[in-house]
N, C-alpha and C positions, 0 to 999 in steps of 0.2 A: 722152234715153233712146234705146236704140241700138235699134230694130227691124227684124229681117228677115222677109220673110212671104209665103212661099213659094204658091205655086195651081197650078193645073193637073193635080196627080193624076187620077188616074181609072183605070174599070176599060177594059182594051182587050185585043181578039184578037190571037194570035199576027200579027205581020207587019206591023199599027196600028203608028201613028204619038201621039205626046204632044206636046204645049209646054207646058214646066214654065216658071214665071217668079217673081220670087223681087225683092220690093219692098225697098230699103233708103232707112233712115231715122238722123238722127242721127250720120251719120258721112259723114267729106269723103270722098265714093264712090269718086271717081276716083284716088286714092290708094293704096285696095284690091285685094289683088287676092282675084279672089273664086273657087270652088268648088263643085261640086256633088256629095255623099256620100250614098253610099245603105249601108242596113242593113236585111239579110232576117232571118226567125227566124231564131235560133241564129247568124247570124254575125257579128262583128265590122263595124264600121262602115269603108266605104273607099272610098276618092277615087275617083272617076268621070271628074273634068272639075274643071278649071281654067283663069281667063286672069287674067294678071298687066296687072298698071294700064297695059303699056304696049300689052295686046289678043293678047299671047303667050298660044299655047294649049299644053296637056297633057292627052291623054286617056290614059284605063285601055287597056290592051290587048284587052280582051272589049268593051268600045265604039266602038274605032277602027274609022269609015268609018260608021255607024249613029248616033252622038251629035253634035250641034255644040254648041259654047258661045257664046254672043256679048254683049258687052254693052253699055248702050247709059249714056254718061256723064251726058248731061243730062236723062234720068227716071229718075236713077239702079237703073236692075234690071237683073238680068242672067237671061239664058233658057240651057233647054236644049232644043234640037228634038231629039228620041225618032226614032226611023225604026227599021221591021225590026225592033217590040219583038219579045224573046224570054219566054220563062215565066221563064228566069233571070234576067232583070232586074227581078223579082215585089221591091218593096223600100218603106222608106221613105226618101223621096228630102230631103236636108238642103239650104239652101243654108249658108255659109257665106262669112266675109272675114276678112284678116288683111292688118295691116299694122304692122311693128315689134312686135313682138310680141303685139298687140291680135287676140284674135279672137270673133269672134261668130257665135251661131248661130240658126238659124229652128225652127220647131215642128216642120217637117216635112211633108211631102204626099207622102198613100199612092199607087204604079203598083203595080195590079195587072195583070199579063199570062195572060191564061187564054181558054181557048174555053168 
């Protein structure tokens, strides 16, 4: 059974710092590549962060210089360091993986950015 199970949400001030991290299970990890998606009220869910199995990144344009991804093969998880949160990155943060057309997703953990 394919588990992913994301932590680190929390509520933080403008300008705060998060580490998101996001456990997978069930699937040969290093093969994945995996992603970070968030979803605020009312808006559609969208890509953040991404590294591909061979540790290639892609970030959203509204996180680049602010978000890193990195992940780590043999405890199979993968992180997101937060820096510079703003109130618009107020979200639920997904992790996800896909490989060949396989993809899976986590429950989710709430960032809220607020004073």
């Amino acid at each position: 059974q394919v588990q992913l199970v994301e932590s680190g949400g929390d509520l933080v001030q403008p300008g705060g710092s998060l580490r998101l991290s996001c456990a997978a299970s069930g699937i040969t990890f290093k093969l994945y590549a995996m992603g970070w998606y968030r979803q605020a009220p009312g808006k559609q869910r969208e890509l953040v962060a991404s590294i591909g199995s061979g540790g290639n990144t892609n970030y959203a344009g509204s996180v680049k210089g602010r978000l890193t991804i990195s992940r780590d093969n043999a405890k199979n998880t993968v992180t997101l360091q937060m820096n510079s949160l703003k109130p618009e990155d107020t979200a639920v943060y997904y992790c996800n993986a896909y490989y060949l057309g396989r993809v899976h997703w986590g429950q989710g953990t709430q960032v809220t950015v607020s004073s």
